[in-house]
N, C-alpha and C positions, 0 to 999 in steps of 0.2 A: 432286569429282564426275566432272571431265571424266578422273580417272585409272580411277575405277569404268568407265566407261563405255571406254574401251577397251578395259579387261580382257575385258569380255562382248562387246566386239567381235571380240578374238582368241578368243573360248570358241566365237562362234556361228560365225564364221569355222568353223572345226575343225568343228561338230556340224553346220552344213548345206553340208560340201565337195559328200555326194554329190547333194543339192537343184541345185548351183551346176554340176556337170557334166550332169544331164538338160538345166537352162536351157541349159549350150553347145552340147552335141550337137543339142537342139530348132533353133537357132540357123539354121544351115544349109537345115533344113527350111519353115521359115516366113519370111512376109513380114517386114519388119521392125519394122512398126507393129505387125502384130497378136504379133512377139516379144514387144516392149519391153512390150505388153498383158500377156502371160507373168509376164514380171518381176516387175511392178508389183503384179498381182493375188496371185503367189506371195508378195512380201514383205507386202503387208495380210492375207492366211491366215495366216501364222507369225507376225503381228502382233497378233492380232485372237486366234488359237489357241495361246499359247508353250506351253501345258500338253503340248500335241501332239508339238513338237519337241523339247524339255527338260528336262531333269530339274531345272537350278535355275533360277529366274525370279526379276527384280531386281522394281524398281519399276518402274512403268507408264512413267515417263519414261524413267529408263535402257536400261530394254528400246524402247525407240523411238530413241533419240537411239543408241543402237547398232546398232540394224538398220536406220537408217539409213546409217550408215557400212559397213554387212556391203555393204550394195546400190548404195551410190554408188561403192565403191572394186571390186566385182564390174563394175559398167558399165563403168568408166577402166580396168578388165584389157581387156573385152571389144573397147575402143575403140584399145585399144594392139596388142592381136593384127590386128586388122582391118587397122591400121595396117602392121605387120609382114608380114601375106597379101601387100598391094598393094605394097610393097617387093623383095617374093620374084620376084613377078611380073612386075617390069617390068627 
């Protein structure tokens, strides 16, 4: 299962890149509480709605235990660039 489930982590990766750059660009623009608010809510929409995003949809678990890792490894990019900003800067 846990190879299924990456697979649709690399498919959803790819199908919501452009989803993942509004969230960066919004970034910038908002607080960081009400971002992370962004995020969260974004990923329960594509969660709650795969029909919306997708043209092929697993099972209810794999489509979670994947879009979990779409969203947790999207934050640790986000966390790593931030990282990288205050490096530049000092």
């Amino acid at each position: 299962m846990e190879r299924k489930i990456d697979a649709y982590k690399r498919k959803f990766d790819r199908e919501l890149r452009h989803i993942k750059l509004i969230l960066m660009n919004n970034k910038t623009l908002m607080p960081s509480v009400k971002w992370l608010q962004l995020v969260y809510q974004t990923k329960t929409t594509i969660t709650e709605n795969p029909q919306d995003f997708f043209p092929d949809i697993p099972e209810q678990k794999i489509l979670i235990a994947a879009m979990d890792k779409v969203f947790q490894g999207f934050l640790a990019d986000q966390k790593i660039r931030d990282g990288q900003k205050k490096n530049l800067r000092h």
